[in-house]
Every structure is written in C-alpha cells, then in structure tokens.
One Martini backbone bead per residue (centre of mass of N, CA, C, O) as a GRO file, in nm:
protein
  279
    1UNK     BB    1  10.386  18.063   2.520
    2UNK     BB    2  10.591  17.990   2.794
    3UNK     BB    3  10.505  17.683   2.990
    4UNK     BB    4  10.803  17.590   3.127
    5UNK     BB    5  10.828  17.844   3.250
    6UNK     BB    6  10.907  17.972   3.608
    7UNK     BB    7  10.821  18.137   3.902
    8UNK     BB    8  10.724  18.229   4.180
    9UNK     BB    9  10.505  18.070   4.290
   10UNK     BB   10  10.623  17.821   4.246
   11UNK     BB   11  10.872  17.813   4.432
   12UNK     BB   12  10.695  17.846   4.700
   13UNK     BB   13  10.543  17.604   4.662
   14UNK     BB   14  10.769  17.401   4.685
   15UNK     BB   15  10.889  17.461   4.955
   16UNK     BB   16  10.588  17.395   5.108
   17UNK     BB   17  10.625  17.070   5.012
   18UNK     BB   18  10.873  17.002   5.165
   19UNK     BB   19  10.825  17.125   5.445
   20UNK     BB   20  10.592  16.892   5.490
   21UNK     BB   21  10.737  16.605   5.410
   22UNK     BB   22  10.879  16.607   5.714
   23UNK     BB   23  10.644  16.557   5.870
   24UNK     BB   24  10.542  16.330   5.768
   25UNK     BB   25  10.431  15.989   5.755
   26UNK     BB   26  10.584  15.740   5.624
   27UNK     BB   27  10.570  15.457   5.480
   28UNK     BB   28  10.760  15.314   5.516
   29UNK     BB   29  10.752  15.318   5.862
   30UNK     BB   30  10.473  15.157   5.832
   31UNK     BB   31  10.590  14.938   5.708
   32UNK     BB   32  10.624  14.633   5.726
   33UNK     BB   33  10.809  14.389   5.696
   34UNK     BB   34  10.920  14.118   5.553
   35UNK     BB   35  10.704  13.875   5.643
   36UNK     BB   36  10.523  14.054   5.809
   37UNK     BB   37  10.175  14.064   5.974
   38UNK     BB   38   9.994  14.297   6.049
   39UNK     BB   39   9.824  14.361   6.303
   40UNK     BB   40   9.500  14.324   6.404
   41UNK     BB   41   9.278  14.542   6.561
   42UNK     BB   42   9.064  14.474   6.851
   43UNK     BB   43   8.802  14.580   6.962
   44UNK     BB   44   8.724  14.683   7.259
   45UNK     BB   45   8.475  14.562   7.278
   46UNK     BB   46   8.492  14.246   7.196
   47UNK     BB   47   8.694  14.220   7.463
   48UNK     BB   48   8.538  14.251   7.660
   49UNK     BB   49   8.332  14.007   7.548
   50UNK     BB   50   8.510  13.801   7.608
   51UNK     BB   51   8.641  13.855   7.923
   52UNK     BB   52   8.354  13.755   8.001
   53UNK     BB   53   8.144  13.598   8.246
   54UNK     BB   54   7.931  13.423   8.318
   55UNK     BB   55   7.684  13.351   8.554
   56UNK     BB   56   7.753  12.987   8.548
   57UNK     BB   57   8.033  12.955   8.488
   58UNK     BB   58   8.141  13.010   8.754
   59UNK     BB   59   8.004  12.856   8.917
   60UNK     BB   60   8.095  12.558   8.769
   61UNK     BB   61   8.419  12.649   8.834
   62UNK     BB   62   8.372  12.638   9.176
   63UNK     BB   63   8.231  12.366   9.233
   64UNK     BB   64   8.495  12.226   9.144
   65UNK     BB   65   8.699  12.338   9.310
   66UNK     BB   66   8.588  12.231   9.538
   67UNK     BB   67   8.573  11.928   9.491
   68UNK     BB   68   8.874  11.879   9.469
   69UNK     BB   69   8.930  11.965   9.773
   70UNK     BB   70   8.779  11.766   9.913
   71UNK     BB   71   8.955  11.521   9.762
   72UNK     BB   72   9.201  11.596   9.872
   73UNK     BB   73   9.145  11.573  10.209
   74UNK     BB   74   9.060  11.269  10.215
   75UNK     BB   75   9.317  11.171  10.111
   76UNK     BB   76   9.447  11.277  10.366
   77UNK     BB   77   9.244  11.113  10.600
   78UNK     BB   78   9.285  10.863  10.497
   79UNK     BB   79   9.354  10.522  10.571
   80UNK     BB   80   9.541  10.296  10.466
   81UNK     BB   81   9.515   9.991  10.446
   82UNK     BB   82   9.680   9.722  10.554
   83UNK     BB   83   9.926   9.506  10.498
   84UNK     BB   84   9.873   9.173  10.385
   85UNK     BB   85  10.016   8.915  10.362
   86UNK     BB   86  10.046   8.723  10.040
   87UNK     BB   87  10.098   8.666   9.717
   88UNK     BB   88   9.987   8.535   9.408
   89UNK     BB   89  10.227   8.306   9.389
   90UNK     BB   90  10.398   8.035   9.283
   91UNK     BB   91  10.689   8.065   9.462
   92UNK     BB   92  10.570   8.182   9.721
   93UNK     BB   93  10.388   7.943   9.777
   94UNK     BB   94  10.618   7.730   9.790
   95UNK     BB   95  10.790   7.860  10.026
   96UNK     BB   96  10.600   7.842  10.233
   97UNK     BB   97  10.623   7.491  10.215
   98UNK     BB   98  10.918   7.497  10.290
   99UNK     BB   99  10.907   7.680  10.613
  100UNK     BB  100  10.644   7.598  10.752
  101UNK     BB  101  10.690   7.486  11.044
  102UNK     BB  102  11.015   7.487  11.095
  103UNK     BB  103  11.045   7.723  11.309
  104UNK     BB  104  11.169   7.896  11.591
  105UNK     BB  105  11.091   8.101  11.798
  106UNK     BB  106  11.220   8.406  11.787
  107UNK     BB  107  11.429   8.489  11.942
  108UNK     BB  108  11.422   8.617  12.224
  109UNK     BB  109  11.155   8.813  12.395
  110UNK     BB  110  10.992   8.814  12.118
  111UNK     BB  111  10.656   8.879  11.917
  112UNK     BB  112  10.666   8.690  11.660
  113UNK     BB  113  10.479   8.660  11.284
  114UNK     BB  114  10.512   8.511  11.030
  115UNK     BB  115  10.360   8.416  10.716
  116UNK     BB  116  10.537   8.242  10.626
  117UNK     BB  117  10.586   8.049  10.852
  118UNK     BB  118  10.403   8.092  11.055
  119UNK     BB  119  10.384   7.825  11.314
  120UNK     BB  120  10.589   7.749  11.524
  121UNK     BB  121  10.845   7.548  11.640
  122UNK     BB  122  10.990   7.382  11.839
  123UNK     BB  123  11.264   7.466  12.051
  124UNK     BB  124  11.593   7.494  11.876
  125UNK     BB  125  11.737   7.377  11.689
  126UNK     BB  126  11.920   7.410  11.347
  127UNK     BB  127  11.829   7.220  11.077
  128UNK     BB  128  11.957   7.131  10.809
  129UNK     BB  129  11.689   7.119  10.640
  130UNK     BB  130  11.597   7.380  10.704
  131UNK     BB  131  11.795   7.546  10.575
  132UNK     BB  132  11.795   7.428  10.296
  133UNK     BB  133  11.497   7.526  10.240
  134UNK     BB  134  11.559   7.818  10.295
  135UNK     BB  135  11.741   7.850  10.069
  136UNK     BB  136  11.533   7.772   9.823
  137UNK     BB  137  11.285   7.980   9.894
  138UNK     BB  138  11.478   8.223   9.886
  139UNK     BB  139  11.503   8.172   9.567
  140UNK     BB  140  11.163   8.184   9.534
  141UNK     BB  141  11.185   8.495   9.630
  142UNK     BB  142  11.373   8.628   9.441
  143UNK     BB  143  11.168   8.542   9.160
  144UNK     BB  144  10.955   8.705   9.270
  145UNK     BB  145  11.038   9.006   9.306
  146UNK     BB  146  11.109   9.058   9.007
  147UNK     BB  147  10.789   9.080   8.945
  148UNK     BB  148  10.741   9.225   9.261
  149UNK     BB  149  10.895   9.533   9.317
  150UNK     BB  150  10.605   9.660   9.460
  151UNK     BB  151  10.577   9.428   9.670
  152UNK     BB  152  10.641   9.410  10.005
  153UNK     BB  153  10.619   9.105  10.094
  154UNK     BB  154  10.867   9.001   9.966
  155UNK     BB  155  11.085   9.140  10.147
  156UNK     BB  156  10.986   9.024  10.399
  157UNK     BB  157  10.996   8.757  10.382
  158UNK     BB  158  11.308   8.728  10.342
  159UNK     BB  159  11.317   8.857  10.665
  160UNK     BB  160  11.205   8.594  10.769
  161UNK     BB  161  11.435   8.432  10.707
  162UNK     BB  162  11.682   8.600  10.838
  163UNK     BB  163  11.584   8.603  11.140
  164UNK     BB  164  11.563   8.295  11.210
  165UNK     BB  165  11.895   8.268  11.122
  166UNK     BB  166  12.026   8.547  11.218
  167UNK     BB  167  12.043   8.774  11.010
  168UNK     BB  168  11.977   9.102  11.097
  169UNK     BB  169  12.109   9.316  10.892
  170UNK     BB  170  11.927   9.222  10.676
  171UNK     BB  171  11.661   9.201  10.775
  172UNK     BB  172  11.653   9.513  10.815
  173UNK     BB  173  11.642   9.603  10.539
  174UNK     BB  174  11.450   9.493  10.432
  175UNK     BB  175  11.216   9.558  10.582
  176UNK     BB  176  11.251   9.866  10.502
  177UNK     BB  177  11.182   9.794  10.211
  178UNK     BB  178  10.877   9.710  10.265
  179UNK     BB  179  10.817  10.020  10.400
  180UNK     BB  180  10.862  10.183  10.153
  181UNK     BB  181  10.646  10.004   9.989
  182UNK     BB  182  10.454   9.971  10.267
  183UNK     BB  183  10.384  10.137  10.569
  184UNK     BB  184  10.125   9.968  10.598
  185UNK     BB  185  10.300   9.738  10.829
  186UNK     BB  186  10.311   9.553  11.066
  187UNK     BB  187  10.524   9.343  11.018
  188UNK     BB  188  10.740   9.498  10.944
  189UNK     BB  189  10.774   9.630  11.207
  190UNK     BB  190  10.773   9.394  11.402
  191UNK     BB  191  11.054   9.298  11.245
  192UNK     BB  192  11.240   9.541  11.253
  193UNK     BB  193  11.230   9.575  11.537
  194UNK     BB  194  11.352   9.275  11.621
  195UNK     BB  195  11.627   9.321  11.468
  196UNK     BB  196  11.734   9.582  11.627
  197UNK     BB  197  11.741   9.431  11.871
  198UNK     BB  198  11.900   9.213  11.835
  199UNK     BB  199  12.172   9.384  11.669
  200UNK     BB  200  12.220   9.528  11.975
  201UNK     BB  201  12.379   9.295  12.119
  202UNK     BB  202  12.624   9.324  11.965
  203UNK     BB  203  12.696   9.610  12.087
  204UNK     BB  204  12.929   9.755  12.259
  205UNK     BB  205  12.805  10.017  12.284
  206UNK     BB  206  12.595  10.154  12.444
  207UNK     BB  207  12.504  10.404  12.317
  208UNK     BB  208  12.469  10.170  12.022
  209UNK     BB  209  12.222   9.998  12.181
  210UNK     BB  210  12.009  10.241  12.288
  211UNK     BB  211  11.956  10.354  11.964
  212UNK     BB  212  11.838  10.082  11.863
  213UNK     BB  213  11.626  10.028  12.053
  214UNK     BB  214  11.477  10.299  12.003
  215UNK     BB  215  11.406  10.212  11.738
  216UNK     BB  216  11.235   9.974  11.778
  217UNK     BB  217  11.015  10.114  11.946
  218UNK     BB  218  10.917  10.293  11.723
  219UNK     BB  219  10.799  10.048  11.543
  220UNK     BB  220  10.613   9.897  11.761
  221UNK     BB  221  10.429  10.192  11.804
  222UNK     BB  222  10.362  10.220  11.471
  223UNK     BB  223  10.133  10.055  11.561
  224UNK     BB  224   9.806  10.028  11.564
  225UNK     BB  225   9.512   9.993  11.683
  226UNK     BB  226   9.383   9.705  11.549
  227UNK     BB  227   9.618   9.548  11.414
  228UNK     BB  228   9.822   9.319  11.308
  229UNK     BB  229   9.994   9.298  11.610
  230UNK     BB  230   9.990   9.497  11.852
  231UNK     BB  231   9.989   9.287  12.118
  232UNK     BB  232  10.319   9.248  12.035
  233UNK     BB  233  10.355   9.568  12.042
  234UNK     BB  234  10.360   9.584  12.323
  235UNK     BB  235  10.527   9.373  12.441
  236UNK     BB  236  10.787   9.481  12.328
  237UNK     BB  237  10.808   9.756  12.416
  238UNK     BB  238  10.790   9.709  12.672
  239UNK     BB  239  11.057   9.534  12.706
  240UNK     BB  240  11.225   9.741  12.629
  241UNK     BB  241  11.198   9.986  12.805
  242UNK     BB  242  11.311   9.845  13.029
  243UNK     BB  243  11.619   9.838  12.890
  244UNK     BB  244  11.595  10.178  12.908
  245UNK     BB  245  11.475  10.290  13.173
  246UNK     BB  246  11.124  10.325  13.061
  247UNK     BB  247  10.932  10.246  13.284
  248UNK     BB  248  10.637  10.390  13.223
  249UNK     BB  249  10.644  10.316  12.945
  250UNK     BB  250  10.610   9.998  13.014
  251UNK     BB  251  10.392   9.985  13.181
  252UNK     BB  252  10.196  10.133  12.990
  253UNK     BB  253  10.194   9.898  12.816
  254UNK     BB  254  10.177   9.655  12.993
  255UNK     BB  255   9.879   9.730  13.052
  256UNK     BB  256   9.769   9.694  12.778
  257UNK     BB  257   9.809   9.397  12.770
  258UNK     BB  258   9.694   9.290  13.017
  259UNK     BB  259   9.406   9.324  12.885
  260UNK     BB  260   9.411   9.079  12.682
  261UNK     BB  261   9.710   8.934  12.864
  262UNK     BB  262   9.746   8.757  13.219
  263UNK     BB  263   9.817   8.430  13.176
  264UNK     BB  264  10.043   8.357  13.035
  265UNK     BB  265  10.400   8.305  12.964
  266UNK     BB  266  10.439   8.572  12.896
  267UNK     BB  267  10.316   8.746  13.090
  268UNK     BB  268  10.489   8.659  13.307
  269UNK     BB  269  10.752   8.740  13.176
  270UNK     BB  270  10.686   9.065  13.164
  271UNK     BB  271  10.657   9.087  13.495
  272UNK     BB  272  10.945   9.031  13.540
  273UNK     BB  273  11.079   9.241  13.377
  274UNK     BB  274  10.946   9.484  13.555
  275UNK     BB  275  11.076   9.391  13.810
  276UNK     BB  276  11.369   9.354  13.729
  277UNK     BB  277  11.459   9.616  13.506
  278UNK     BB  278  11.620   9.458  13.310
  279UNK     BB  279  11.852   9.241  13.528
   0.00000   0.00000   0.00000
C-alpha cells in the first residue's frame, strides 16, 4: 500500500483549511509590539467599586470645601491693621535722633506730621545744620532700606525727609513706594498727598495743576475714620477742594473737621479759607 500517494478527499481538506486561515485572525496581529507590555483588562465590578465614594468620604470633602471658602471670604473681609511706627532697627533709630525736632512744620497750609521727624520745631528757615544732620540721617536710612526692602516705614522716612527740604518730586516717588509695599498706611497717604498739593503749585498749566491737586485729594480721602492722621487727611482735604472749586465737598470735610477742632488756629486758618474761596 502505497501511504504517500494524495487522494481527491486530502486535496478538498486542504482547500478547506487554507479557505478557513485567512479568516482566523493572526497571533502576529494580536501580539504586542516588542518591549510594550500587553494592558490587563480590570474587571467592570472592579472599576465600578474604586470609582464609588462611601457617604462619609463625601461629607468629609464637602465640609473642607465649605470651611477653605469660609477662610476665603474672611480674608477678603477683614481689613488689616494699619502700618504705623518705625522699624526697630538701629540706623533708622539713629536716623531719627539725628533729625527729630529740628525741621519746621511741612511748608504750605497743611497738617502733616512725620514720624522720623516728631514734634515740628518753630517755624522759620532751614540751618545749615539741620541739612547736614537730615543728610547723614538720609545716609542710615538708605543703609536700613537695603536690610528691609520690603518693609515700607523705611521709604516714607526718606520721603519725610524730602518733604521737610522741599524736593516734592522725589518724596511723592518715595512715598508712593511706601504704599506700593505697605496700601494701610496713613502717614504714607497723608505724605505723598501733601507732596502732591505742594508739587502742583509749581506747574505753570493750570489743568495740570488742578490735576495733581485732585491727586493729593484722593490720597487725602483714603486715610479712614478713625486711623491716625484721620483729622489731618479732613483738613488737608477741606484745603484742596476750595483750591478747585469744590465748595461742597470743602464744607463737607470741614465740617467734619470742625468736629473735632473748632478753636484752634489751624481751624480758624480752615474758616478763611472756605470764606474767601480759595482766593
């Protein structure tokens, strides 16, 4: 018997299994690539049971979220405490030493009082003394500057020291980064306010004149009821607004003003003031 010879029955199987093989599909088509690791498929039960939260999860998470939201809006509620003082450094403490009651009260008609400077001294021209000291002073307030760049005391001192001289451009500079680095700070507005009003007497245009004017009154209006310099920022106010024209809002302040002080010789200075008009 010859086991080799092919019949018609093997020649049929064979079509059948070729005809069958080009449907099956490959293992080369389902083997991953080489070196990439074929993904485990994770049960549906599974996935379903990680992505549930139990209800105390949940309560937990909800009440963070309220209480973060609480501690948000509180911090934008709360008004923070005004900058006030010098720092407690011994340059700027020198400083203060070297200059303190020796200048006469901010030129013009308005109620400033510096911190570095103190209690004004009487009114009259600046000795040459006093200018040597406030340079000196100047000197150990810019070497305190560079230990607290961000503490704004130190550039209103500086600023106060400018206006005293009378170089207003520079203490409105000064002053404004005072406030740039420190917004609650009365003297800083009180300061760059009266630099302003004195800077603008200087400008030849009068609409830009009446601009810094509203300037300084702005500075003026942000000091708040109740911080310190308050009935400064009334009266300096009442002062401006009759320089431009605006009676009303003069009154207004001044009369606020006159709450407080009604006999003084600033208040009586305030009274002409609003009498003539600013003329």
């Amino acid at each position: 018997m010859n086991w080799g010879a092919r019949g018609p029955a093997d020649d049929l199987a064979a079509r059948v299994v070729r005809r069958h093989r080009n449907r099956l599909p490959s293992r080369a088509m389902n083997r991953p690539a080489d070196g990439v690791r074929a993904p485990i498929p994770i049960p549906v039960a599974e996935l379903d049971r990680k992505l549930k939260w139990g209800f105390i999860p949940i309560v937990v998470f909800a009440a963070w979220m309220v209480l973060l939201a609480v501690m948000a809006a509180l911090s934008l509620l709360r008004t923070p405490a005004p900058t006030t003082g010098l720092p407690a450094d011994a340059d700027v403490v020198a400083a203060r030493s070297l200059v303190a009651g020796r200048f006469p009260p901010t030129p013009g008609p308005f109620l400033f009082r510096a911190t570095l400077l103190g209690d004004p001294a009487p009114a009259g021209t600046l000795a040459l003394e006093t200018l040597q000291r406030a340079a000196r002073a100047e000197s150990l307030l810019e070497r305190a500057a560079r230990r607290h760049p961000l503490d704004g005391r130190v550039p209103a001192a500086l600023a106060s020291l400018d206006l005293a001289r009378g170089t207003y451009a520079r203490a409105a500079h000064r002053y404004q980064r005072a406030l740039d680095l420190a917004p609650h700070y009365p003297e800083a507005r009180l300061g760059l306010g009266a630099a302003l009003a004195l800077a603008a007497e200087s400008q030849a245009n009068p609409l830009e004149r009446r601009g810094e004017r509203l300037k300084a009154i702005a500075q003026f209006a942000a000091v708040e009821p109740g911080q310190a310099g308050d009935r400064e920022a009334l009266y300096d106010r009442a002062w401006l607004e009759v320089e431009v024209g605006r009676r009303d809002e003069a009154h207004a302040a001044a009369l606020r003003y006159f709450a407080a002080d009604s006999t003084s010789a600033a208040a009586h200075a305030l009274t002409v003031q609003l009498a003539s008009g600013g003329r």
